[in-house]
N, C-alpha and C positions, 0 to 999 in steps of 0.2 A: 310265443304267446298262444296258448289257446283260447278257439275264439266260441266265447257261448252260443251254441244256436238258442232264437228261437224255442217256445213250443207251442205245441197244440194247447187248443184253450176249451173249458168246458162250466161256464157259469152259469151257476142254475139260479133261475128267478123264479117264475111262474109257470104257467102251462102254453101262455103263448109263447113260442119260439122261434129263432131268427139263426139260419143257416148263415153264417158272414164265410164269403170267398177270398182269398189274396192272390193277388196278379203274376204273372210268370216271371222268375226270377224272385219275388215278395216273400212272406211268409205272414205269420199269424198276428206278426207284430202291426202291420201293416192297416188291422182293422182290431184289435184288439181294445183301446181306449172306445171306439164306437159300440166294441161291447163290452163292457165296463157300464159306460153310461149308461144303453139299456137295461143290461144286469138291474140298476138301483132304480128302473123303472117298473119293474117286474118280471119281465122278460128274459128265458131262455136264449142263451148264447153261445154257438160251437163255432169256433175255429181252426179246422183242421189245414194240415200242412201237406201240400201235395208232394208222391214222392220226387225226388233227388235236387229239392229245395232248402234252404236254408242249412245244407251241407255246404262241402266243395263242392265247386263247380263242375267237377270232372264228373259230377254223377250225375248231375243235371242231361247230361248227355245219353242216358241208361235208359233215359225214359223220354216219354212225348205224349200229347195231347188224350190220347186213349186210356193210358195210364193214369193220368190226372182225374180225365172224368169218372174211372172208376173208384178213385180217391171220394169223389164229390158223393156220387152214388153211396158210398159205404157210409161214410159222413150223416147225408140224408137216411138211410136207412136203420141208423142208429138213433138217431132222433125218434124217429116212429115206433122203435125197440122201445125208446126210455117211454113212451105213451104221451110221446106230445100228437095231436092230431091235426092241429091248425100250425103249418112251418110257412116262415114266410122267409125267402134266400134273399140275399144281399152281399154282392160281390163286386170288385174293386178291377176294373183291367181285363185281363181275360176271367178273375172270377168273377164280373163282368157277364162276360159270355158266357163262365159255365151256368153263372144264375140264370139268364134266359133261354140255353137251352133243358134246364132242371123245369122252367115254367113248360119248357114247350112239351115236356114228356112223362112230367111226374105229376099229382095232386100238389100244388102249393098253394097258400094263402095270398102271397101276393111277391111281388118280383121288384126290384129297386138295383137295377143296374147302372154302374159310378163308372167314367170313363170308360168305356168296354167299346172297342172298334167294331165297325162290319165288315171291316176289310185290310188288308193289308198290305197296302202296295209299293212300299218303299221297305224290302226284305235287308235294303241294306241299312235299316236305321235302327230294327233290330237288331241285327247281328251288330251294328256297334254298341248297343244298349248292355249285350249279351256278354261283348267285349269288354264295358266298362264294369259291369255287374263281378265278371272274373277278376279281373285287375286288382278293384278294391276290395274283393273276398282275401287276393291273396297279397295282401299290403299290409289288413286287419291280423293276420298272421304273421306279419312279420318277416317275412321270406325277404332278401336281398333281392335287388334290383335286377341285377342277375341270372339268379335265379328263374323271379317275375318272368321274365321276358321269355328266356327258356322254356317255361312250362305255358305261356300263352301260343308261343310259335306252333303247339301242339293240339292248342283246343281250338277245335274247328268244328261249330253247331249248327252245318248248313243244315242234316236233314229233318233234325229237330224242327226249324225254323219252317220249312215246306211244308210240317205238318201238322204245323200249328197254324199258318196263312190257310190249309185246307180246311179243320176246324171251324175256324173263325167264320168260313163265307159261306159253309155248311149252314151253321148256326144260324146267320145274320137271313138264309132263303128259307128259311121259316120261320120267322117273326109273327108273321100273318097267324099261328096256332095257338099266341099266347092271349087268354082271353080273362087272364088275372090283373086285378090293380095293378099299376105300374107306376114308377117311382123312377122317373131317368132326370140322372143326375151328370154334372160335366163343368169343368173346369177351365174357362175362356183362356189361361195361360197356358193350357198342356201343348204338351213339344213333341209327346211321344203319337200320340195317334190323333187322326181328325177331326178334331168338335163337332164337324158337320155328322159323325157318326151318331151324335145323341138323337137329332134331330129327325134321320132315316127311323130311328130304333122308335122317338114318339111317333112317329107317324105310320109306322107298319105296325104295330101291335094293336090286337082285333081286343082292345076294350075301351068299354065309355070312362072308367074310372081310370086314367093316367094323367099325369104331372110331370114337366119336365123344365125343370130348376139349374139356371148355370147360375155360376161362383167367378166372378169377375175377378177376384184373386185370386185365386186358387190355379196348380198344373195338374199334372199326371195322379202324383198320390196325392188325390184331395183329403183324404182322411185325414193324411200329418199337415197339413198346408196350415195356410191363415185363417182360412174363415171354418176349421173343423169344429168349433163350438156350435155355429150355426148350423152347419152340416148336423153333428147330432141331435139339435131340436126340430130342424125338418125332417129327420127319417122320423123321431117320435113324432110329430106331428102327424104324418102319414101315415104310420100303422096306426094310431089311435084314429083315423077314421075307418079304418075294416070294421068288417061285422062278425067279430069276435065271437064265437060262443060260450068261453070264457073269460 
């Protein structure tokens, strides 16, 4: 069975524009319905897919955190090409992190980071995430058991995982430069990284205008969870109080 990826997304609304990030191991899908709804708000919406995602897994190995951010980079710099001039990122996990360090280094409108850690200290609960990520990539194919097993005894993502833990706490020790709206968002049931992260991220970010919203039902991808109706009317919420000049 072949298995459809995934794609990048590019809906055009208006002039204001919303960079959406998807999480490691994620892809476009993963924030795609939050831009959707935007979209019908007026609002510009890119989705791109970092490389050796929403392939096999064995490519995911090809590449690491450097790679991504230059994805994110390109992403954003295409935005600016089509002549949007007010981008405001919105990312999911580690896109997440790459949206606040995009705040911490680029012009943006405003920054709304949705479970994104500062840290990562339990390297082994990624690598079983990493693990379980692979498995069912290669199940969704169809591959015998067999097989499965065979080709997991092979994928081994320590160093990827190193350098993405170095990333993440890069990122998280300059907080302090982001001086844009902020929009932190966090999911009281998530399993994969620690709520308490939302709470470090409101409180180290250097502006008066931040919000920081948990979702009592909701886990890790709050986007697809329970309460993701509400989710999309609080980030519209939120950018509709920017000072748009548009």
């Amino acid at each position: 069975m072949k298995v459809t990826a995934p794609k990048p997304f590019f809906f055009e609304g208006g002039q204001r524009a919303v960079l959406m990030l998807h999480g490691f191991t994620g892809s476009s899908a993963d924030v795609r319905m939050l831009g959707r709804f935007l979209q019908k708000e007026g609002y510009t919406c890119m989705g791109p897919i970092y490389r050796g995602h929403a392939v096999p897994p064995e490519e995911l190995l090809q590449y690491g955190p450097k790679d991504w951010w230059e994805d994110v980079l390109d992403a954003y710099q295409t935005l600016v090409d089509k002549g949007h001039e007010e981008i405001v990122v919105c990312g999911l996990s580690l896109g997440g992190v790459m949206s606040l360090r995009l705040a911490e280094e680029k012009d943006v409108k405003a920054v709304i980071p949705m479970c994104a850690p500062t840290g990562i200290d339990a390297e082994d609960r990624l690598y079983k995430g990493v693990q379980a990520y692979a498995r069912e990539y290669k199940g969704r194919e169809e591959k015998s058991p067999e097989q499965i097993e065979q080709e997991m005894a092979e994928f081994k993502p320590m160093p990827t995982l190193k350098d993405l833990r170095a990333f993440v706490r890069d990122t998280a020790s300059k907080l302090e430069d982001i001086f844009v709206p902020t929009l932190v968002v966090q999911g009281a049931k998530d399993n994969m990284i620690d709520p308490e992260s939302a709470n470090q991220i409101y409180e180290a970010v250097n502006t008066f205008q931040k919000e920081l919203l948990i979702y009592e039902n909701s886990g890790h991808v709050i986007t697809l969870d329970k309460e993701k109706e509400k989710l999309h009317q609080d980030v519209l919420d939120f950018l509709e109080t920017l000072d748009w000049s548009v």
